[in-house]
C-alpha positions in Angstrom: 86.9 140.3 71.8 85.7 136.5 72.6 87.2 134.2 69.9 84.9 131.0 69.5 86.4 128.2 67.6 84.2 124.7 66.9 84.0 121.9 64.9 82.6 118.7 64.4 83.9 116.1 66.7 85.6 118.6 69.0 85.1 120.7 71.8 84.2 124.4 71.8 87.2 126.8 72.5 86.8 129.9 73.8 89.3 132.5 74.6 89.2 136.8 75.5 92.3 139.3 73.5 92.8 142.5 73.7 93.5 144.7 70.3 95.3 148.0 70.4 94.4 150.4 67.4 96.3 148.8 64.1 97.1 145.7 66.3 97.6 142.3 65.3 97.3 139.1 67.3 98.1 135.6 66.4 96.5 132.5 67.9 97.5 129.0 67.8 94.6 126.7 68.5 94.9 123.0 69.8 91.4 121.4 69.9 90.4 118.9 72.0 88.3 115.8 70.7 84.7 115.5 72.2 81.5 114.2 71.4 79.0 116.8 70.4 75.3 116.8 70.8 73.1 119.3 69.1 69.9 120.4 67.5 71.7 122.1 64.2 75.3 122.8 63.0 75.7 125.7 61.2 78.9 125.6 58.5 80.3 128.9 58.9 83.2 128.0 56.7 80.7 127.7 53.3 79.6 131.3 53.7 82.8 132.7 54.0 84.1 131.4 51.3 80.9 132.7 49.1 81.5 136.2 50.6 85.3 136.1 49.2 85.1 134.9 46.4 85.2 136.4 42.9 86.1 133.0 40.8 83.8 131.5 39.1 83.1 127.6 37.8 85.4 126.7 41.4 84.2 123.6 43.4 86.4 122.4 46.7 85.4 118.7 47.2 86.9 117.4 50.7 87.1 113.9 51.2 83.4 113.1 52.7 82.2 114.1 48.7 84.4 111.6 47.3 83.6 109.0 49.9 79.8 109.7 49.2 79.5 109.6 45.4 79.0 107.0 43.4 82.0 105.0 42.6 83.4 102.8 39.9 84.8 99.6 42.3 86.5 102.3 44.9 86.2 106.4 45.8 88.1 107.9 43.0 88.2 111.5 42.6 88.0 112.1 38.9 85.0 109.8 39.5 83.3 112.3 41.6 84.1 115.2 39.1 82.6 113.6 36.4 78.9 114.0 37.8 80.1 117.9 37.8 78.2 119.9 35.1 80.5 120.8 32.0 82.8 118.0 33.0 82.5 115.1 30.2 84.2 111.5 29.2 84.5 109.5 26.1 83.1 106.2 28.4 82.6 104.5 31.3 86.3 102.7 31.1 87.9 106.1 31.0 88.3 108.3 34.2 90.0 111.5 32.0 87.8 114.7 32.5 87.0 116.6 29.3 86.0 119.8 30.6 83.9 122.1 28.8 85.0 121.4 25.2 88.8 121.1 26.4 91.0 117.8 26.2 92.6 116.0 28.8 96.0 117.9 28.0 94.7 121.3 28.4 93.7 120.5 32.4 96.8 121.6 34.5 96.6 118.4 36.9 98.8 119.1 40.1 99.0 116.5 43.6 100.3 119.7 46.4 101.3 122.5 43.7 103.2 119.9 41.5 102.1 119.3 37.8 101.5 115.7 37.5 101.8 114.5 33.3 99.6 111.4 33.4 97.4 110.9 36.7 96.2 107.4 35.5 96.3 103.7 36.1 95.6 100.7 34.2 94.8 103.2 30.6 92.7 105.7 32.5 90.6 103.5 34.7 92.0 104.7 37.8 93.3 108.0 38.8 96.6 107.9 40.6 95.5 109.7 43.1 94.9 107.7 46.6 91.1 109.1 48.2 91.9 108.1 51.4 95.3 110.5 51.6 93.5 113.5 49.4 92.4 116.7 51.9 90.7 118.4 49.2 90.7 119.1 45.5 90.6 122.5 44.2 88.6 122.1 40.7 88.2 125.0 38.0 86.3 124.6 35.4 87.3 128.0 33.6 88.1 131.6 34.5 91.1 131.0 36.7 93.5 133.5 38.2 96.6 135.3 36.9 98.8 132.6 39.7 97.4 129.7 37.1 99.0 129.4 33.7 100.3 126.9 30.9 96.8 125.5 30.4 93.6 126.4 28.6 91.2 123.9 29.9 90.9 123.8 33.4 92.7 123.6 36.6 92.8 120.5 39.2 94.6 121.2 42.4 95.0 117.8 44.7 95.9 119.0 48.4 96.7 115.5 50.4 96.4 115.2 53.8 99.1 117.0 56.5 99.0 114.2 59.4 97.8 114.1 62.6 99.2 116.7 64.9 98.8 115.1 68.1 98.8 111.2 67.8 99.9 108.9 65.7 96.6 106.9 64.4 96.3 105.2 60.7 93.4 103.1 58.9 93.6 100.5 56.1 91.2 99.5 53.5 90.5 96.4 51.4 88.4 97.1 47.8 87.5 94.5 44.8 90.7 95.7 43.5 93.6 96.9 46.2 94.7 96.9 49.6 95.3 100.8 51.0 97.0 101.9 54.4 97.3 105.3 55.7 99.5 105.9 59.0 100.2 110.1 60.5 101.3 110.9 63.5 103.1 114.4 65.0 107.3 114.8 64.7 109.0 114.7 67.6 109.4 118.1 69.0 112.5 119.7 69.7 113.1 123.2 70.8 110.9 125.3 69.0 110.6 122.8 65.9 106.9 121.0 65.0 105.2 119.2 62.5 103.3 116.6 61.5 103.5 113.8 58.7 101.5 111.1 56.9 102.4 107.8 54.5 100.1 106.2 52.7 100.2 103.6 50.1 98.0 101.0 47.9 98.7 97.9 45.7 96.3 95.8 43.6 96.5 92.5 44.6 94.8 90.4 41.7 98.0 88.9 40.4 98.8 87.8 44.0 95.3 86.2 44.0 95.2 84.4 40.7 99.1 83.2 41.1 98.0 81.4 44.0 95.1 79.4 42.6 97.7 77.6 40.2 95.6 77.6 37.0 97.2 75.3 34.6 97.6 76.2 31.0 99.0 74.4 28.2 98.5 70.8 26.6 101.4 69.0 28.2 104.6 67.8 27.1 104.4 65.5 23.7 106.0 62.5 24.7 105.1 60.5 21.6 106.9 63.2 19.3 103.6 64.3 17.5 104.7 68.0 17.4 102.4 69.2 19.9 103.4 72.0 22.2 105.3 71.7 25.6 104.0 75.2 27.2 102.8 73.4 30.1 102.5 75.6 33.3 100.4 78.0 35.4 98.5 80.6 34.6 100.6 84.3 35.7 98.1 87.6 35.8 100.5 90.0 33.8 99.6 93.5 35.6 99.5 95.2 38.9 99.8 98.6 39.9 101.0 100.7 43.0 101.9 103.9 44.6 102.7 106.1 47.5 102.7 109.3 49.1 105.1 111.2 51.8 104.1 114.2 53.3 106.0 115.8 56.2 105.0 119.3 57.7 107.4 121.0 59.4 106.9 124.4 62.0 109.8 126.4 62.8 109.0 129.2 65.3 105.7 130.7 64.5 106.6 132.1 61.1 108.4 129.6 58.9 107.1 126.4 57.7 108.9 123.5 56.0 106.7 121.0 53.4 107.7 118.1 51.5 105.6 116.1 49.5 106.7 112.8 47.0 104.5 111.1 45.3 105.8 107.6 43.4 103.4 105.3 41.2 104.0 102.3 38.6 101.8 100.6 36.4 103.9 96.8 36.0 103.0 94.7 32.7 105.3 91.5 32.6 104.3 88.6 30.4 106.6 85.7 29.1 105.7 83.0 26.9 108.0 79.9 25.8 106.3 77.1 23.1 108.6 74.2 21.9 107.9 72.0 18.7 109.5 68.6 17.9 109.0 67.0 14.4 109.2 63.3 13.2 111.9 64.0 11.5 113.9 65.5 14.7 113.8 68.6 13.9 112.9 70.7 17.1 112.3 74.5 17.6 112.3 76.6 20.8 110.7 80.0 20.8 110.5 82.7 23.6 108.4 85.9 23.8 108.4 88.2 26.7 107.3 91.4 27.7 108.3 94.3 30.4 106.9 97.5 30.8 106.8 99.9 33.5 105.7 103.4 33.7 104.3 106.1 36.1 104.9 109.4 37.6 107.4 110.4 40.1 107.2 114.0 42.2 109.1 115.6 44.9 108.2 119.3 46.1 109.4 121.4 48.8 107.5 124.4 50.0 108.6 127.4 52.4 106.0 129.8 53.6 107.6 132.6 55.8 105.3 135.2 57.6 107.6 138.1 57.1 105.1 140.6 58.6 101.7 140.3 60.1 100.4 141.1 56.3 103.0 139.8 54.1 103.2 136.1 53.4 106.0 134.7 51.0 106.0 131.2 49.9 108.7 129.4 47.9 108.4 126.0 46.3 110.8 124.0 43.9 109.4 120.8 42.6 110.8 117.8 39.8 107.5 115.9 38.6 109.3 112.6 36.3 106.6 110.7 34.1 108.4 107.7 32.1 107.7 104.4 30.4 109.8 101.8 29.0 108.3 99.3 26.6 110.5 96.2 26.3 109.8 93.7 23.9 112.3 90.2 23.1 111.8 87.1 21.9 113.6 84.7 19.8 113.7 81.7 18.1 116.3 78.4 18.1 116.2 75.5 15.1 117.7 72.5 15.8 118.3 69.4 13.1 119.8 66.4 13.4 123.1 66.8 11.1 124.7 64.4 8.4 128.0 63.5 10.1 128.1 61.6 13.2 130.6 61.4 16.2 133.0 59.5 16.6 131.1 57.9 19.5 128.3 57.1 17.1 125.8 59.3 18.4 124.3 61.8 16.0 125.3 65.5 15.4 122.4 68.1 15.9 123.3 71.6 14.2 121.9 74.4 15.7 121.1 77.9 14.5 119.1 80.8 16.3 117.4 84.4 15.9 116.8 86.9 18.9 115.4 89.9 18.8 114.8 93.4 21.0 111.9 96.3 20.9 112.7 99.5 23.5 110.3 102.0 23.3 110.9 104.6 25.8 109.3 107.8 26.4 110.6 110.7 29.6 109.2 113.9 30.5 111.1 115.9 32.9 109.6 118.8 35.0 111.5 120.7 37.3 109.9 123.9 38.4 110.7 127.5 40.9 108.3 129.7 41.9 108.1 132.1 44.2 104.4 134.3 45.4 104.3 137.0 47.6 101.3 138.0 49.1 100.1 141.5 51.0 97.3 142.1 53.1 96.6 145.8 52.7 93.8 145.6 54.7 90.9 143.3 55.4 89.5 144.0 52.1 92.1 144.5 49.8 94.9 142.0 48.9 97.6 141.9 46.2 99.4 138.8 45.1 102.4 138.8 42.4 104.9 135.8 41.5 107.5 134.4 39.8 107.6 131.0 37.9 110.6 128.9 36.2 109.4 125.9 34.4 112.2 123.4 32.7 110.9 120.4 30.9 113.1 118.3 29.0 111.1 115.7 26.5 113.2 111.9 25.6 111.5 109.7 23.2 113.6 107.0 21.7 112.7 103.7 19.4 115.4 101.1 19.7 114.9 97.8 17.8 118.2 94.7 18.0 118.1 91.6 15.9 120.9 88.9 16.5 121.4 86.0 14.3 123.8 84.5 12.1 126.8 86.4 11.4 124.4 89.8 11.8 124.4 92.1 14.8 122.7 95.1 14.8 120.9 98.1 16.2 118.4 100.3 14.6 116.9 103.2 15.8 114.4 104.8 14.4 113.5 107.6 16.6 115.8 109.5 19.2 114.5 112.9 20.2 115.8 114.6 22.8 114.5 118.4 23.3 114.1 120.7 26.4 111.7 123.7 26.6 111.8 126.8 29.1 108.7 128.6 30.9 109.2 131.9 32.4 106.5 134.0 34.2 105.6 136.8 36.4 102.0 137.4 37.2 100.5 140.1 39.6 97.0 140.2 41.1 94.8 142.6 43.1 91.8 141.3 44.8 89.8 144.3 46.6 86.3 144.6 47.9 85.1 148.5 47.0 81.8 148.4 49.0 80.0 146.1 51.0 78.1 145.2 47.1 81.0 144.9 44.9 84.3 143.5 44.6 87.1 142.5 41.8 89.9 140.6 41.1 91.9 141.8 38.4 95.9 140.5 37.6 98.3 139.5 34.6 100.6 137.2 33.8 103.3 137.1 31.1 105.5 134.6 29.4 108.2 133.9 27.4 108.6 130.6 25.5 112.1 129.6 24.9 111.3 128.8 20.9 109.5 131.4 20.7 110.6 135.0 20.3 108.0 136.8 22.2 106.8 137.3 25.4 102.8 136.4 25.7 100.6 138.4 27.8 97.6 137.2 29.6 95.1 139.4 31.2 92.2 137.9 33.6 89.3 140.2 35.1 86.5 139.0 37.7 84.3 140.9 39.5 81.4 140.0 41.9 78.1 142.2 42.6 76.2 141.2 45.7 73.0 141.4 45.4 71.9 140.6 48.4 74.1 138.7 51.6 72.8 135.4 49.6 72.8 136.0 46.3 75.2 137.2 43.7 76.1 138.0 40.4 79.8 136.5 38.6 81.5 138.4 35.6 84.8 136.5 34.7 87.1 136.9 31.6 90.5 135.5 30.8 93.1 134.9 28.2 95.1 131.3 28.1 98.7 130.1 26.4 99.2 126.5 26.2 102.8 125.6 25.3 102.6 122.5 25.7 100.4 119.0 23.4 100.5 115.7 22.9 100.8 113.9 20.0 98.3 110.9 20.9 95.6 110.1 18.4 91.9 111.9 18.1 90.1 109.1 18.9 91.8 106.9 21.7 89.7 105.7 23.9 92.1 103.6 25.8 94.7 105.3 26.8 98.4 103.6 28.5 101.1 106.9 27.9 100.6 109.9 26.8 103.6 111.3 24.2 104.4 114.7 25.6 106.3 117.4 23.5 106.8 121.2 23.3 105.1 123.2 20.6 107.5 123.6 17.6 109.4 126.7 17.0 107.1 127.3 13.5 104.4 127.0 15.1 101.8 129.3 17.3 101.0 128.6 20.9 97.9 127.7 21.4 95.3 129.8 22.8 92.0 130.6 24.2 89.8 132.8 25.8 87.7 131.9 28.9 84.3 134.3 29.7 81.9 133.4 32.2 78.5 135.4 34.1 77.1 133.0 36.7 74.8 133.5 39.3 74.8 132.3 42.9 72.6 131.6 45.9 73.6 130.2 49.3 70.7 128.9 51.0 70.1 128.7 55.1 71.3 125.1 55.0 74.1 126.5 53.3 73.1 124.1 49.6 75.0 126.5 47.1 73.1 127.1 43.7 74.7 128.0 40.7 73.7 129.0 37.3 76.7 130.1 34.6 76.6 130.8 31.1 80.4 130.5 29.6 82.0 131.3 26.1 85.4 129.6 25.0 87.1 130.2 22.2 90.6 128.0 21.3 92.9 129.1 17.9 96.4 127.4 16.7 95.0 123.8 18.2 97.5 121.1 17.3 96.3 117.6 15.9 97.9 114.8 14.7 98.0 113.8 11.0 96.3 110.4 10.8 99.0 108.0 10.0 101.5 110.0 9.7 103.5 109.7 12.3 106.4 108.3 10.9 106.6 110.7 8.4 110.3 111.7 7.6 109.8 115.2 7.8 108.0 116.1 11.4 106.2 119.5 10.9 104.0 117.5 8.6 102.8 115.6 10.9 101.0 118.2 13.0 98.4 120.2 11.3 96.7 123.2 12.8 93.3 124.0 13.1 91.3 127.3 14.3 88.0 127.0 16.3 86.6 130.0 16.3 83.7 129.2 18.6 83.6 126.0 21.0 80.3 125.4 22.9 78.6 122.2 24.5 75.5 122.2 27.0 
């Protein structure tokens, strides 16, 4: 056989094996760079992936789509799904993808396998996620596989970038909002030991802008003792953002492979505000208000894949995804009067009394998550996948609120939770083309919830019917669990944190079920056409009782509803 390997940018490689009968052959292909010139460029890669696949509602955007769309200030990729049909938002300001009738909370949102709680900047804005470090992202609107669970809306797979295997380049960017850098390069080899890796990182820069023009604010220090205000000063922009992301691929031998991937972003909002008053009669007072807030996600993963045989490929990954903010308000308050008595120098005696006091509001979800997939290649046409998964999350929301003054020193705290949930699941899945015309993808997954005392079972079923090499026909169906909600309100628009907890142990899991029968057509030019018609049905859905909240018993706050029938065009 003549192996012919191209692609854009590079030069073709050509290269003659011999196969025995049941033989296998593995080939590790370094391309050369070199400028192409043709007539046409046909994209193999598009039309395999419409022969294999049985999923419906799937779109793989690389990062030329997300450079290409239309952009709010700078590529963003939840931007880019947005124009996607099915895909919805409550307004321009927010970049959170309502999908097909689901919330924002039912989309399992991952950045390299790992869950990721709130992928947003500056209330929803901005996505976390960096374009210019993103591969590809893996979007599903409905009807995903049995590997796929703990959701009911749809699934969002970011895959970042694995670094330059043969150089060491980088690029950096300047938008109307941040300064980004990207640097790769190879690892150093040593013995039989690859790999490659890639930093990137990004930084708004408007406070650095603004700080430097100096804008003053304030009227100026009363010098005639009028009781104006003494706030004089510059003008400080309260709010930036950053993040960065760590990837590091590493090959040892030809069969085992070593990834890590972190992830760390922060939202900063600092603000501090000091006003002084002095009276006629001497009587001053001092006041100070300030404000700290941080929050963000934090993720580490490591991934092995082993090739254990020719046809089976194992792949482990452990993973901790963090998502946290503390709120931090303080101020206080100093009075200061001349007094009766005098010293014995003559000059007067000022008595002095003061008031501070503290708001912490703090809010922690804790991720840390096993699973293990094993994969078997029975032949060409027939593949079965089965897994294991162990999710831990641990939920810590605490209200804190300190008041000093005057023979008075206290703490109150109003809220302290402090709960932990457990996740575990097998799935199994066989994918298997019968005849050149039809082929299905049928699996399983089940799952026991720790406060619950059952096990929940989820069956999914696809098959695919080929009417011709071009066009096909879709048939999808699937059952979902959600053990998992939030407890923001129904109508936020503008949304900073989102308050993450487990579903209680008196009340259902949520569920839904997902059909789907789409057609498809990949023209010459390889432009893929779609047409689907979907059904989704949700039951136990848990909302928030408007105000309230701070309710002393907590099971009346949630109320559930059933929606029997969920459409939307």
């Amino acid at each position: 056989y003549e192996v012919n390997v191209s692609m854009i940018g590079f030069g073709l490689y050509k290269e003659t094996i011999n196969l025995g009968i049941d033989e296998s052959v593995r080939l590790d292909i370094r391309m050369k760079e070199e400028a192409l010139q043709a007539s046409e460029i046909i994209v193999s890669g598009t039309r395999q992936k419409f022969k294999k696949s049985v999923e419906s509602s799937t779109v793989i955007l690389d990062i030329r789509d997300i450079r290409n769309a239309p952009a709010f200030v700078e590529p963003d990729v939840f931007r880019t799904l947005q124009m996607l049909p099915g895909v919805q938002t409550t307004s321009d300001w927010s970049s959170a993808l309502y999908v097909r009738g689901s919330t924002p909370d039912q989309n399992l949102l991952m950045l390299d396998g790992i869950t990721v709680y709130n992928p947003y900047h500056l209330g929803g804005i901005f996505s976390t996620f960096n374009a210019d470090a993103i591969k590809e992202a893996d979007f599903r609107a409905g009807g995903f596989p049995a590997r796929y669970g703990g959701r009911m809306g749809a699934i969002l797979n970011i895959i970042n970038r694995e670094g330059n295997t043969e150089k060491v380049s980088g690029s950096g960017n300047i938008s109307l909002i941040s300064s980004k850098a990207l640097l790769e390069g190879p690892m150093p080899k040593w013995r039989n030991i690859k790999g490659s890796w890639m930093v990137s990182g990004r930084r708004t820069y408007f406070d650095k802008i603004i700080d430097m023009m100096n804008i003053p604010t304030g009227d100026g220090e009363s010098k005639n003792g009028g009781g104006k205000s003494e706030n004089e000063g510059t003008f400080q922009f309260p709010y930036y953002f950053y993040d960065y992301q760590i990837k590091i691929n590493t090959d040892i031998g030809d069969n085992n492979r070593l990834t890590y991937s972190r992830f760390y972003g922060r939202d900063i909002l600092t603000f501090e505000f000091s006003d002084s008053e002095s009276g006629d009669d001497g009587n001053r007072r001092q006041s100070d208000f300030n404000i700290n807030w941080p929050w963000g996600n934090k993720t580490n993963g490591l991934t092995w894949r082993w090739i254990a045989t020719p046809n089976v490929i194992v792949k482990t990954f452990l993973a901790r995804s963090e998502y946290s903010f503390n709120m931090n308000f303080n101020g206080g308050d100093e009075f200061i009067s001349p007094s009766d008595s005098t010293a014995l120098d003559g000059t007067f005696i000022m008595d002095t009394s003061s008031i501070a006091w503290g708001l912490r509001f703090s809010d922690t979800i804790e991720d840390n998550t096993l699973e293990t997939e094993v994969t078997w290649l029975l032949s060409e046409d027939h593949k079965v996948t089965t897994g294991f998964h162990l999710k831990d999350i641990d939920f810590i929301l605490a209200q804190h609120f300190d008041l000093t003054m005057e023979a008075l020193d206290t703490t109150f705290t109003p809220l302290d939770m402090n709960d932990s949930t457990r996740e575990i699941s097998a799935y199994i899945e066989d994918k298997w083309k019968l005849t050149p015309s039809i082929m299905y993808q049928v699996g399983a997954r089940a799952t026991h919830y720790s406060l619950h005392d059952s096990i929940y079972v989820e069956p999914r079923i696809g098959l695919k019917y080929n009417l011709s090499d071009d066009f096909s026909m879709k048939l999808n169906w699937g059952r979902y669990h959600q053990f998992l909600t939030i407890a923001n309100p129904q109508d936020e628009n503008f949304r900073i944190v989102d308050f993450w907890m487990g579903i209680p142990q008196d009340k259902k899991a949520s569920i839904s079920e997902h059909a789907i029968l789409g057609l498809e057509y990949l023209s010459y030019n390889n432009i893929l056409y779609r047409i689907e018609g979907y059904y989704k049905d949700f039951d136990n859905l848990l909302t928030q009782k408007e105000g309230d909240f701070e309710t002393e018993e907590s099971d009346t706050t949630i109320t559930t509803n059933a929606i029997n029938e969920f459409w939307d065009t």
